[in-house]
N, CA and C atoms of all chains as a GROMACS GRO file, in nm:
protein
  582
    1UNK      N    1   5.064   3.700   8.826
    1UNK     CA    2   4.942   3.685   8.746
    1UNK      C    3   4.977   3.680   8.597
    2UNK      N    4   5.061   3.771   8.550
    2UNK     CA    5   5.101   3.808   8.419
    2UNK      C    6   5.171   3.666   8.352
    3UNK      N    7   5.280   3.591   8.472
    3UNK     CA    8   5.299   3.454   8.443
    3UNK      C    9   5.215   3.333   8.420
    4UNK      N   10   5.157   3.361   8.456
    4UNK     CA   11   5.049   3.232   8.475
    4UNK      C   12   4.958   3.286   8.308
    5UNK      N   13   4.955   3.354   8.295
    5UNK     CA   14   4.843   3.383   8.144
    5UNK      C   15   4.982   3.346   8.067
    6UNK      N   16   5.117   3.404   8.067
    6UNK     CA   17   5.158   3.358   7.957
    6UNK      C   18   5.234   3.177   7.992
    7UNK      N   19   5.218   3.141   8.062
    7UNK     CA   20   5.227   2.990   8.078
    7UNK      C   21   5.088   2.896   8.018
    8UNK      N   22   4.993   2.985   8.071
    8UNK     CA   23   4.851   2.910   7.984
    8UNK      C   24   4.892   2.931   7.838
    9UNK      N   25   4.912   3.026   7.763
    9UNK     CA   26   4.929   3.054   7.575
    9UNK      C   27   5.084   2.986   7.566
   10UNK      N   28   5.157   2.963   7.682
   10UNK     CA   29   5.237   2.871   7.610
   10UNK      C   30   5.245   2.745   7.572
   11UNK      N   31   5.141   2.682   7.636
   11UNK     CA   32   5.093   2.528   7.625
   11UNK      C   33   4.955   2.558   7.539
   12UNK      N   34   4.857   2.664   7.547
   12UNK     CA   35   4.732   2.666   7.437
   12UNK      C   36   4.762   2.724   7.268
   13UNK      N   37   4.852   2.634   7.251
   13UNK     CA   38   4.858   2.672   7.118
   13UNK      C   39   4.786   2.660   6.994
   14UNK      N   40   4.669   2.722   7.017
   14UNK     CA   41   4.594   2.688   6.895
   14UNK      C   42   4.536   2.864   6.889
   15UNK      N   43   4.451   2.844   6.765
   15UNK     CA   44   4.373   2.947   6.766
   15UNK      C   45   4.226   3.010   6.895
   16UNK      N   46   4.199   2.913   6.915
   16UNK     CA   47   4.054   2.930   7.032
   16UNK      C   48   4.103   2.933   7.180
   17UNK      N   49   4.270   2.947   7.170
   17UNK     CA   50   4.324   2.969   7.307
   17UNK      C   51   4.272   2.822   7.453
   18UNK      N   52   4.283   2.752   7.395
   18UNK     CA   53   4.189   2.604   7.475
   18UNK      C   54   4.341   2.505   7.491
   19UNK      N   55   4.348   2.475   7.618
   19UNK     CA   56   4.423   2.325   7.645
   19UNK      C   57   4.337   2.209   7.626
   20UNK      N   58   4.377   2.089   7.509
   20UNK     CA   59   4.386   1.999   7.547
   20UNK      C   60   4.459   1.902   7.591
   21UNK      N   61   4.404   1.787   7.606
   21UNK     CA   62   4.432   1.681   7.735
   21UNK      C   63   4.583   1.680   7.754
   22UNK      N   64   4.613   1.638   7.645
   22UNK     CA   65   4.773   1.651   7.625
   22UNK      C   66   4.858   1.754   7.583
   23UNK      N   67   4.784   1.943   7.605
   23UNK     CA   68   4.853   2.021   7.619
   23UNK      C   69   4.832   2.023   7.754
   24UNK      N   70   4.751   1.976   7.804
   24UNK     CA   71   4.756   1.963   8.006
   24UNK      C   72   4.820   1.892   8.043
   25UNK      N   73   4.865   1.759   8.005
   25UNK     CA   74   4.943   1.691   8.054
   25UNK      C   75   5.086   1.730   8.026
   26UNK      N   76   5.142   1.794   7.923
   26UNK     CA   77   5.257   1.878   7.922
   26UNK      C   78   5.284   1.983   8.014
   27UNK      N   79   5.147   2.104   8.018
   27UNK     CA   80   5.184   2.168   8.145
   27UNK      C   81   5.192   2.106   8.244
   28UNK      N   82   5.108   1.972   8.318
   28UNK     CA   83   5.146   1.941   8.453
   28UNK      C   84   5.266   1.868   8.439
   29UNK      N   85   5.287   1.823   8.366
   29UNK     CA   86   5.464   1.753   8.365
   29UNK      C   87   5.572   1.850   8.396
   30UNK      N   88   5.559   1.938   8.322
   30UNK     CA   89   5.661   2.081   8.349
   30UNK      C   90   5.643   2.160   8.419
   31UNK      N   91   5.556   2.193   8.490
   31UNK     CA   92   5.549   2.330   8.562
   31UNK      C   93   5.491   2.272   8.725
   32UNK      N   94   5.394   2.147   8.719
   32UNK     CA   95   5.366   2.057   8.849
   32UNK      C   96   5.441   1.952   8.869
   33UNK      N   97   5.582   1.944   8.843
   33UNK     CA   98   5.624   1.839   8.838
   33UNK      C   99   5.596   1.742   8.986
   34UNK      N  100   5.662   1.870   9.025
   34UNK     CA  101   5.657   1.793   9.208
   34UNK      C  102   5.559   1.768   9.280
   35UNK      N  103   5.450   1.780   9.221
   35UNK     CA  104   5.265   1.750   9.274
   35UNK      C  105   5.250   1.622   9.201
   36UNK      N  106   5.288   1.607   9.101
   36UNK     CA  107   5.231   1.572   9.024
   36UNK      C  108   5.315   1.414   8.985
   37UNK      N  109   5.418   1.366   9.012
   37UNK     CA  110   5.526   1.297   8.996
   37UNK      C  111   5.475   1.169   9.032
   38UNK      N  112   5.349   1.180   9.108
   38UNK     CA  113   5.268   1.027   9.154
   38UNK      C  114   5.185   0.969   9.074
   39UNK      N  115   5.124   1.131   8.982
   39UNK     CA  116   4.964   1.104   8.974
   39UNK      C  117   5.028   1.046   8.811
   40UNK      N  118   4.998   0.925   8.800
   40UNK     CA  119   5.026   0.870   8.635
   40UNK      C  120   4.888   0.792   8.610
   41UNK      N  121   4.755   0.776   8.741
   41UNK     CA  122   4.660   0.712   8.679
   41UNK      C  123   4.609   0.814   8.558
   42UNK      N  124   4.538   0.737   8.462
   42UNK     CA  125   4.510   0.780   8.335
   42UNK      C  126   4.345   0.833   8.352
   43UNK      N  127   4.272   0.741   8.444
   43UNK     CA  128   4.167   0.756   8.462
   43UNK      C  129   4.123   0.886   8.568
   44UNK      N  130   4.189   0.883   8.676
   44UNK     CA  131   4.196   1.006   8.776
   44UNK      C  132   4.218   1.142   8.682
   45UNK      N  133   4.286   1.135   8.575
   45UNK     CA  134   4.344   1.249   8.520
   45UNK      C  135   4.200   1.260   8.410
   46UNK      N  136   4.172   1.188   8.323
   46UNK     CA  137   4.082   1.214   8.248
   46UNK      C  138   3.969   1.246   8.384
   47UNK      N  139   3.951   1.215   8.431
   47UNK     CA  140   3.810   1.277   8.555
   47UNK      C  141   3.807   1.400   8.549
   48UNK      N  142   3.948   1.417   8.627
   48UNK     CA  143   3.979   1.600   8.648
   48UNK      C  144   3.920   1.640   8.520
   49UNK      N  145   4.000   1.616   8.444
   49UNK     CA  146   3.991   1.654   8.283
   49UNK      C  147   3.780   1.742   8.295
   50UNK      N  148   3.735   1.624   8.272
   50UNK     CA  149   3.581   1.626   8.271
   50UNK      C  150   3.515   1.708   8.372
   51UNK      N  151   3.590   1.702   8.523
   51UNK     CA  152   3.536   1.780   8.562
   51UNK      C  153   3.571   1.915   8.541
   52UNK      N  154   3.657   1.945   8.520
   52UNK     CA  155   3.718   2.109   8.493
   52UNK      C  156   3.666   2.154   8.370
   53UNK      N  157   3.603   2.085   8.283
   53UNK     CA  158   3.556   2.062   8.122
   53UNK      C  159   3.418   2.123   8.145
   54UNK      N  160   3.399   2.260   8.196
   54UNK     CA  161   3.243   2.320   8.247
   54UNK      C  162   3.199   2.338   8.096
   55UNK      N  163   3.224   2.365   8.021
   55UNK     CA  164   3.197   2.382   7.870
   55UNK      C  165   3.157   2.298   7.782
   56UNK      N  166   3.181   2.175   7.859
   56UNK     CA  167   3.201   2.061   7.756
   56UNK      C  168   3.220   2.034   7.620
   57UNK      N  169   3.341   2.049   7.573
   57UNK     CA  170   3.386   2.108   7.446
   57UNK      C  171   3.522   2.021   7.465
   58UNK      N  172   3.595   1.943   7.580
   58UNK     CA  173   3.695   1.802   7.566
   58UNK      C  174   3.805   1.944   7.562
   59UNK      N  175   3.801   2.089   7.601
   59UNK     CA  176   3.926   2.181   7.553
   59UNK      C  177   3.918   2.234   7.732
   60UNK      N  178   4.018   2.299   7.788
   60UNK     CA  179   4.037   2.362   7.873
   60UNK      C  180   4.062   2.534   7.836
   61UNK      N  181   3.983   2.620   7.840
   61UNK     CA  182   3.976   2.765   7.820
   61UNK      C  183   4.037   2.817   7.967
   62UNK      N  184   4.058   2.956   7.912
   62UNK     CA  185   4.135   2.992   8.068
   62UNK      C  186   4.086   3.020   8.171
   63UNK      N  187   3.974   3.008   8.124
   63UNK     CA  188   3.865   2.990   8.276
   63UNK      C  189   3.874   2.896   8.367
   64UNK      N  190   3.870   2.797   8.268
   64UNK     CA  191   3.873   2.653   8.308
   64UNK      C  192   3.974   2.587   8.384
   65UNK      N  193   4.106   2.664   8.332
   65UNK     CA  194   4.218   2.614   8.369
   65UNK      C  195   4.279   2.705   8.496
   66UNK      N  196   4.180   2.823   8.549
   66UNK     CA  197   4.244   2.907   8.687
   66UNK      C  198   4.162   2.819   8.748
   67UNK      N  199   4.048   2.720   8.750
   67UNK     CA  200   3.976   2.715   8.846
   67UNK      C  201   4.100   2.584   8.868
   68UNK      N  202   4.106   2.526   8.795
   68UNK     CA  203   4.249   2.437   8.836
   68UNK      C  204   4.357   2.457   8.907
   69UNK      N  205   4.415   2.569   8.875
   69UNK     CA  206   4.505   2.662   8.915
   69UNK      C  207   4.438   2.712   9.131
   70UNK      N  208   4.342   2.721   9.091
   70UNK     CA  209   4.309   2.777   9.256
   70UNK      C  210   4.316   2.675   9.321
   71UNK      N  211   4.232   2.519   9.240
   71UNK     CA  212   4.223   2.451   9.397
   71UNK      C  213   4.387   2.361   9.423
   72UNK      N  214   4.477   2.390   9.333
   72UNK     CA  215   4.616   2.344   9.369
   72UNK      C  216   4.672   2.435   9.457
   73UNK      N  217   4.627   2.609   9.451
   73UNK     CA  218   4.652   2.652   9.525
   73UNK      C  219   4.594   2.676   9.687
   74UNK      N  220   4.450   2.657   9.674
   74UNK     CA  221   4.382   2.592   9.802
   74UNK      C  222   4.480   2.491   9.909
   75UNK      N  223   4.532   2.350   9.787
   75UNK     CA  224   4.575   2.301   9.908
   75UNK      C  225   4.719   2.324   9.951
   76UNK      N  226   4.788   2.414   9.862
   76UNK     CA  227   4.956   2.413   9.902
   76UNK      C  228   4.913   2.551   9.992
   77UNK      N  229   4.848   2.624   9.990
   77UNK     CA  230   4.826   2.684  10.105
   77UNK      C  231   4.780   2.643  10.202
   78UNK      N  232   4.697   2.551  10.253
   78UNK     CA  233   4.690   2.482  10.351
   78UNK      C  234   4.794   2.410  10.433
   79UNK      N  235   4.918   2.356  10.300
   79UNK     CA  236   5.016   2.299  10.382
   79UNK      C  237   5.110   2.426  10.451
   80UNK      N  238   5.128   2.528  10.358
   80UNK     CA  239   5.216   2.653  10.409
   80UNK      C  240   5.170   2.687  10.532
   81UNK      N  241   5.013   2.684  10.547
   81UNK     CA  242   4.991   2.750  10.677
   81UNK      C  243   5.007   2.651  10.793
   82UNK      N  244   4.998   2.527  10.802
   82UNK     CA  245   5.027   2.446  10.864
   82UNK      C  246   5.214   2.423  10.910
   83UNK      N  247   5.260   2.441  10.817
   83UNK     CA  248   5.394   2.477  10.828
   83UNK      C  249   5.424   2.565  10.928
   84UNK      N  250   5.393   2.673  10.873
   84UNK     CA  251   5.400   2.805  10.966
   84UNK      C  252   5.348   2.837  11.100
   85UNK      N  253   5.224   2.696  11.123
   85UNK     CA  254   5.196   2.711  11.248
   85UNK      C  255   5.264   2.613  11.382
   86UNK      N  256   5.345   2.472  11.302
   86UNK     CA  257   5.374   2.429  11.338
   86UNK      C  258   5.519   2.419  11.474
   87UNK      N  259   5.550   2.398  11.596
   87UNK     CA  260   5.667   2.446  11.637
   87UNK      C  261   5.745   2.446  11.547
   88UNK      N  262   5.900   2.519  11.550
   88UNK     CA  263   5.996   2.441  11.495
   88UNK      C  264   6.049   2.356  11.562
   89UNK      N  265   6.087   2.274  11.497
   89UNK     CA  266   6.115   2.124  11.545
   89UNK      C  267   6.232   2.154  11.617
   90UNK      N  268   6.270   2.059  11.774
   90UNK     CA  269   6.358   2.109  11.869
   90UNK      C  270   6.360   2.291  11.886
   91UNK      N  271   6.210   2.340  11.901
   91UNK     CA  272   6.173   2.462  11.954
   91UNK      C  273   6.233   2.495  12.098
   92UNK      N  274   6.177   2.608  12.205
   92UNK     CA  275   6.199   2.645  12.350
   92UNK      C  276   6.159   2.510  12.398
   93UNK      N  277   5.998   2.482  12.373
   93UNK     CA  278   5.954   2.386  12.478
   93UNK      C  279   6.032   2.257  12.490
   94UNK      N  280   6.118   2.224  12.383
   94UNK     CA  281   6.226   2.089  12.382
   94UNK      C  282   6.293   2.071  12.492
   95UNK      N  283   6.276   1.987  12.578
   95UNK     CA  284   6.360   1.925  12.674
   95UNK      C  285   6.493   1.892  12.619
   96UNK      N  286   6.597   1.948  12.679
   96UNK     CA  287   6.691   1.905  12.592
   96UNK      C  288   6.809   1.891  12.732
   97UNK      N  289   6.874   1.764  12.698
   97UNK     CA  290   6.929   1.707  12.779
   97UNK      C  291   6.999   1.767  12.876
   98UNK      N  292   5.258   3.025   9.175
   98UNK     CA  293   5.135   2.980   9.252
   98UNK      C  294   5.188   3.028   9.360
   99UNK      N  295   5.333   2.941   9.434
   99UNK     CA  296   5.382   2.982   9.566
   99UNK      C  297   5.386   3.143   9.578
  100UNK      N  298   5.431   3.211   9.496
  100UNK     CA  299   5.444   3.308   9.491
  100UNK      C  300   5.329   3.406   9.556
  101UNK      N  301   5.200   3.397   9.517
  101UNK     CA  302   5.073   3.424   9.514
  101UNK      C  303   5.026   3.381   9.659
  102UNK      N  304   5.085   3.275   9.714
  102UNK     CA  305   5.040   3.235   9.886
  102UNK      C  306   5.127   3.286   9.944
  103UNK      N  307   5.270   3.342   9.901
  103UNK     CA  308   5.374   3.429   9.984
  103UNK      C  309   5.304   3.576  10.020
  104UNK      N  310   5.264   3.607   9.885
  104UNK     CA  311   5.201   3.762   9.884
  104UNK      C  312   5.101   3.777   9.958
  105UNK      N  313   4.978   3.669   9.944
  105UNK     CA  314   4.891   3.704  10.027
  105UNK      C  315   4.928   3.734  10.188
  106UNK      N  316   5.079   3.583  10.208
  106UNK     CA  317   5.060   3.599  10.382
  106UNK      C  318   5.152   3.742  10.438
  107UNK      N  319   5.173   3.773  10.327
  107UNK     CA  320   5.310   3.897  10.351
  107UNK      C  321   5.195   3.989  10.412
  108UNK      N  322   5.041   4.026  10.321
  108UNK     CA  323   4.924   4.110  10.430
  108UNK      C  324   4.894   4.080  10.523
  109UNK      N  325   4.842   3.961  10.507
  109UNK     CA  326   4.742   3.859  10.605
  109UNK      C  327   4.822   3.841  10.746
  110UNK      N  328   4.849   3.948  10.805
  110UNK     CA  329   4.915   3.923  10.910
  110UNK      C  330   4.876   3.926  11.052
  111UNK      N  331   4.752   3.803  11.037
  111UNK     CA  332   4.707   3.786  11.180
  111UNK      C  333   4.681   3.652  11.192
  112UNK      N  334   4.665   3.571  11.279
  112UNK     CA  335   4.656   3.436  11.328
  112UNK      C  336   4.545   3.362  11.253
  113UNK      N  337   4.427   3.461  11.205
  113UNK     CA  338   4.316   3.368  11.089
  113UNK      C  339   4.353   3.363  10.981
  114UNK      N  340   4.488   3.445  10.945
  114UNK     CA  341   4.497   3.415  10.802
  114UNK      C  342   4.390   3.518  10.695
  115UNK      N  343   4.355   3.624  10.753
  115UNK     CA  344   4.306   3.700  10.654
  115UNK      C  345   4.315   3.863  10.599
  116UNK      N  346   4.278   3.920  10.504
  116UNK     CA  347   4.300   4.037  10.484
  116UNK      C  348   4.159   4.109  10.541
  117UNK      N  349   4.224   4.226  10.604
  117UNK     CA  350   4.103   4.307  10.664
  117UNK      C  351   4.101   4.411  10.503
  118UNK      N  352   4.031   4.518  10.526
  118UNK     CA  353   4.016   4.624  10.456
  118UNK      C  354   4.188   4.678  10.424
  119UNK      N  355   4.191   4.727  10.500
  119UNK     CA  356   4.325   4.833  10.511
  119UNK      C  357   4.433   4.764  10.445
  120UNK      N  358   4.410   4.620  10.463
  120UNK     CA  359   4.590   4.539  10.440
  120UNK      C  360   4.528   4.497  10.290
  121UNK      N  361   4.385   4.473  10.239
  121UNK     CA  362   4.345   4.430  10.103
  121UNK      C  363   4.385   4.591  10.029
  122UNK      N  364   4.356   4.702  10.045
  122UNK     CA  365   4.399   4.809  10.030
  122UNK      C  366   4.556   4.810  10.006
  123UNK      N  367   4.622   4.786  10.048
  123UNK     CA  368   4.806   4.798  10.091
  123UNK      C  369   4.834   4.686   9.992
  124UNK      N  370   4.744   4.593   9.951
  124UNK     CA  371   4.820   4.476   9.867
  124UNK      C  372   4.775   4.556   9.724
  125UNK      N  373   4.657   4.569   9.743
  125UNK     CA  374   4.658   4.660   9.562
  125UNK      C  375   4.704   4.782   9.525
  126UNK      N  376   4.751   4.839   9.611
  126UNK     CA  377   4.845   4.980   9.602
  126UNK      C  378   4.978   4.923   9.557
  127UNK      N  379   5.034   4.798   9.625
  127UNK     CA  380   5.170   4.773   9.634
  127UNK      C  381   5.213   4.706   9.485
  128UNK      N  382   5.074   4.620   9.467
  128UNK     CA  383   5.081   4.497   9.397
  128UNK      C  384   5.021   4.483   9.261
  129UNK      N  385   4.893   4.574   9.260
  129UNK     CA  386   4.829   4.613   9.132
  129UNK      C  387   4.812   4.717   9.069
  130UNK      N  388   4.952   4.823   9.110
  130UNK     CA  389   4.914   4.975   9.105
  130UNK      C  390   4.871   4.985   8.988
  131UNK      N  391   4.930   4.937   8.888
  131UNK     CA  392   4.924   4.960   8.765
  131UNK      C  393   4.757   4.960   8.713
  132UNK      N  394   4.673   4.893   8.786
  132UNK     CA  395   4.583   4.853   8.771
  132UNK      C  396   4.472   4.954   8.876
  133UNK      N  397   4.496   4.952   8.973
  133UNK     CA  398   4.424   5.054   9.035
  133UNK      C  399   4.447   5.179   9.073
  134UNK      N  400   4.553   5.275   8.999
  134UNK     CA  401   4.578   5.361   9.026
  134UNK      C  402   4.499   5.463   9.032
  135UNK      N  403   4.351   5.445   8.925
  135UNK     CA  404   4.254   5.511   8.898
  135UNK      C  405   4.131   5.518   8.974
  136UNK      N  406   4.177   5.383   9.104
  136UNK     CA  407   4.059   5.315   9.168
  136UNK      C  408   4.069   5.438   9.308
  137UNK      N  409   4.016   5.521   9.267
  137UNK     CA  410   4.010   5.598   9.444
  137UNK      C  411   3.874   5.568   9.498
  138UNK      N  412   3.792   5.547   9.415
  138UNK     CA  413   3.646   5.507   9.469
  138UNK      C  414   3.685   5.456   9.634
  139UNK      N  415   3.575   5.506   9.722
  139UNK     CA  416   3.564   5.417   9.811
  139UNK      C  417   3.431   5.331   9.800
  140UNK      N  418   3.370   5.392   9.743
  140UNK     CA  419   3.234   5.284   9.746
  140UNK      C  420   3.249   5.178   9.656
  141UNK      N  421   3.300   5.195   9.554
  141UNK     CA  422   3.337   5.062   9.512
  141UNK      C  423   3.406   4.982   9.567
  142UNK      N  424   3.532   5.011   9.599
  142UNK     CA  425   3.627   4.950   9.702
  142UNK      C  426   3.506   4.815   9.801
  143UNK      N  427   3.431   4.938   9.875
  143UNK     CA  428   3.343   4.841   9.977
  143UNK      C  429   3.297   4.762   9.922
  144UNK      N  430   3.170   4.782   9.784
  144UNK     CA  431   3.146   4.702   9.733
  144UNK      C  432   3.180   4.593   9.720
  145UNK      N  433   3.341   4.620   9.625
  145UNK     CA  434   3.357   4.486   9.582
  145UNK      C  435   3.438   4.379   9.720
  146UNK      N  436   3.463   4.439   9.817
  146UNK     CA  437   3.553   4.400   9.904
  146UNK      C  438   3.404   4.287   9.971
  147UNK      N  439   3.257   4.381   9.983
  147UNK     CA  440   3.127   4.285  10.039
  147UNK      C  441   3.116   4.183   9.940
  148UNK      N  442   3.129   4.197   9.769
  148UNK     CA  443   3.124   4.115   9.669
  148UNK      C  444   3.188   3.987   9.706
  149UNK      N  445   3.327   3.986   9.723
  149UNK     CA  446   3.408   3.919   9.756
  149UNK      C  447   3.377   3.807   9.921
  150UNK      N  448   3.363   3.902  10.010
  150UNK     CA  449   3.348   3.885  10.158
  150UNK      C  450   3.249   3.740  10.184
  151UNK      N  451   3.252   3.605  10.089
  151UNK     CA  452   3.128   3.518  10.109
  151UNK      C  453   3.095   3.483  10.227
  152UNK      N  454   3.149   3.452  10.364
  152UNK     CA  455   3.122   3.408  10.419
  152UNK      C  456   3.103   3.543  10.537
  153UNK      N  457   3.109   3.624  10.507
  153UNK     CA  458   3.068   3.772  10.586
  153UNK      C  459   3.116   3.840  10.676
  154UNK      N  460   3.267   3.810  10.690
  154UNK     CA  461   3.313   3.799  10.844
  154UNK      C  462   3.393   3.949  10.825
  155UNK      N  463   3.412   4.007  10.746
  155UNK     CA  464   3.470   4.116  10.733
  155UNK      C  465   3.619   4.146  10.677
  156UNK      N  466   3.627   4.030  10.647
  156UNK     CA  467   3.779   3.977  10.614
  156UNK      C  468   3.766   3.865  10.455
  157UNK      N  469   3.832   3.913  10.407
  157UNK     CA  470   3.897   3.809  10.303
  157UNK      C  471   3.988   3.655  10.359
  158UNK      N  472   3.981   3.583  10.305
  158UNK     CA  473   4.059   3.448  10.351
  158UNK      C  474   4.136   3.425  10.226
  159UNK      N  475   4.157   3.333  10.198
  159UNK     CA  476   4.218   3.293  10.119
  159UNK      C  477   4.185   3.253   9.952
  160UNK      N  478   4.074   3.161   9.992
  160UNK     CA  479   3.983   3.110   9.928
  160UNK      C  480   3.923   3.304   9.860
  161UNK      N  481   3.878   3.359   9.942
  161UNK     CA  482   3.813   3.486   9.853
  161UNK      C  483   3.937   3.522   9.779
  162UNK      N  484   4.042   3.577   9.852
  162UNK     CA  485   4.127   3.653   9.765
  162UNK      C  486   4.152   3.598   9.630
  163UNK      N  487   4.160   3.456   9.618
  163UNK     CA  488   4.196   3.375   9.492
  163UNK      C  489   4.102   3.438   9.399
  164UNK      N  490   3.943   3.423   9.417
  164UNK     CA  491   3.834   3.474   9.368
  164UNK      C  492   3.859   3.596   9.302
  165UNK      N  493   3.909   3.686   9.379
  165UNK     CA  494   3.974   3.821   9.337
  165UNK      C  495   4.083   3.807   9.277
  166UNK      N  496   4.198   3.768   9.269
  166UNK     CA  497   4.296   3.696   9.162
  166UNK      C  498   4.174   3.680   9.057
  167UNK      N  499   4.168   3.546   9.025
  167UNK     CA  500   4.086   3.514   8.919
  167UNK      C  501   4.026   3.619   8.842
  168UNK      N  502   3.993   3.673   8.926
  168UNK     CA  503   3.869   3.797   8.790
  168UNK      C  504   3.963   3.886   8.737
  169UNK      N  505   4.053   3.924   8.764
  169UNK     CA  506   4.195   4.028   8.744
  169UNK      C  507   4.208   3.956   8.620
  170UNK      N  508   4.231   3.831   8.674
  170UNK     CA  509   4.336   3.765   8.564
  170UNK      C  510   4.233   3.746   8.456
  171UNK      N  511   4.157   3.708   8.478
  171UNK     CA  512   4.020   3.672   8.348
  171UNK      C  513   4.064   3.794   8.255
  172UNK      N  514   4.042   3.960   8.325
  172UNK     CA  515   4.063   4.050   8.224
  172UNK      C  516   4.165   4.094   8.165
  173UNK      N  517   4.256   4.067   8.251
  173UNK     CA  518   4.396   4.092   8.202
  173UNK      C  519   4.434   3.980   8.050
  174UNK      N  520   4.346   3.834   8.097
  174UNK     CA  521   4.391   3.766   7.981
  174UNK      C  522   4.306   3.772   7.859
  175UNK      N  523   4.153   3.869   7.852
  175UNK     CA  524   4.120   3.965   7.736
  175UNK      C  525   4.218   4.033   7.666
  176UNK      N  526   4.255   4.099   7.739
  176UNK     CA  527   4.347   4.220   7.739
  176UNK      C  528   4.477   4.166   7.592
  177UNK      N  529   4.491   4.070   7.719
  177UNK     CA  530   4.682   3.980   7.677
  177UNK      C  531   4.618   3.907   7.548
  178UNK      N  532   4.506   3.848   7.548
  178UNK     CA  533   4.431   3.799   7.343
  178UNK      C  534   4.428   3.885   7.248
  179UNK      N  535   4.418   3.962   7.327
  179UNK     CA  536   4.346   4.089   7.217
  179UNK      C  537   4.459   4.119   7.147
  180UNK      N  538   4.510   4.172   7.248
  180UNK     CA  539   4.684   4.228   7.160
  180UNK      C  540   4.728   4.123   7.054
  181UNK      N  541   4.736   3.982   7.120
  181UNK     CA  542   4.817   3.923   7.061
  181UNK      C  543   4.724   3.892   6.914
  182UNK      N  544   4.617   3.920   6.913
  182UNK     CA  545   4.558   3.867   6.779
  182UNK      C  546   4.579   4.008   6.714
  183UNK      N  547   4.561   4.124   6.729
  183UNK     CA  548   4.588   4.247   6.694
  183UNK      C  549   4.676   4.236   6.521
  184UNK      N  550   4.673   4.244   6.377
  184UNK     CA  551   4.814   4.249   6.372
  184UNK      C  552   4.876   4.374   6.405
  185UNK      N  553   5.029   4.333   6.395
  185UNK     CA  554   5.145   4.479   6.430
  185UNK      C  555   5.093   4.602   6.378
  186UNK      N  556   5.094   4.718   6.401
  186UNK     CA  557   5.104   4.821   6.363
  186UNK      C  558   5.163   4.868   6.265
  187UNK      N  559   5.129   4.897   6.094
  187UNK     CA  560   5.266   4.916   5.988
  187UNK      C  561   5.255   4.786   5.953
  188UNK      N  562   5.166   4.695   5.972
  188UNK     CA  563   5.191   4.520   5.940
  188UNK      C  564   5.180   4.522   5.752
  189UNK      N  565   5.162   4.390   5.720
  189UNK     CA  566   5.239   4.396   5.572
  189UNK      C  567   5.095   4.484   5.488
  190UNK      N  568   4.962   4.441   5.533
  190UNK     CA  569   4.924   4.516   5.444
  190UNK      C  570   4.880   4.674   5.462
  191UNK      N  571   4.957   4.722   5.508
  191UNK     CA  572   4.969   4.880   5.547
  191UNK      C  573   5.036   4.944   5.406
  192UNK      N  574   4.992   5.021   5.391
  192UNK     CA  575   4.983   5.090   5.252
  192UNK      C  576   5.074   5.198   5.282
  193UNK      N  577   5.211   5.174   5.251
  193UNK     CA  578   5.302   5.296   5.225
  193UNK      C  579   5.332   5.396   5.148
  194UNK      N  580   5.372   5.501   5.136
  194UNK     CA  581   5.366   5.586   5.013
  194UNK      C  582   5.475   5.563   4.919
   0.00000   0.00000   0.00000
């Protein structure tokens, strides 16, 4: 938890503690790289942008930016648990020659 | 983030994937002592554990626990502003003898 607040003030460098667009796009370059390595539409990203923008003020506050933070974590937990439920591959039930 | 879906499943150790009472208990003893060391309440405990509980089942999921993350972190990152706007203690215009 303690990481994640000082990863937000290391990219909100201003006084009003707020990411903008392109202190977001620095954090997701560096810290989402591997989520994120596809997403280069400009328009998809300004969306997010707007929608995460509950304030409407064009800044990301740290409110703004856990609710971001959860639903990335929503879905990589979905894949973990899917992982974890999955056999392992060439498990018992494998017929094996 | 991963970190935060490790911890949760390190409690969550049943086939739905959720924290009962006892194991949401065992993660903030383990994990937030620092933070609830003061928390012996049980009625709050319930409280906030029904606060949390949206979909009513008696259990936390995933999706809640984040919820519970989040508000931690909301205050903790009061906390982590405050200081940092604070100046130092002894700072320059401190009046020495």
């Amino acid at each position: 938890m303690q990481n994640l607040i000082e990863v937000f003030h290391h990219y909100a460098k201003n006084e009003k503690h707020t990411l903008n667009k392109e202190q977001m796009k620095q954090f997701m370059g560096a810290e989402l790289s591997g989520l994120c390595k596809n997403q280069k539409n400009v328009e998809s990203f300004d969306r997010m942008m707007k929608d995460l923008d509950f304030d409407g003020d064009g800044q990301l506050n740290f409110e703004e930016f856990v609710s971001f933070v959860a639903g990335v974590m929503f879905s990589c937990n979905e894949i973990y648990v899917k992982r974890r439920e999955q056999p392992a591959k060439g498990g018992a039930c494998q017929v094996t020659k």
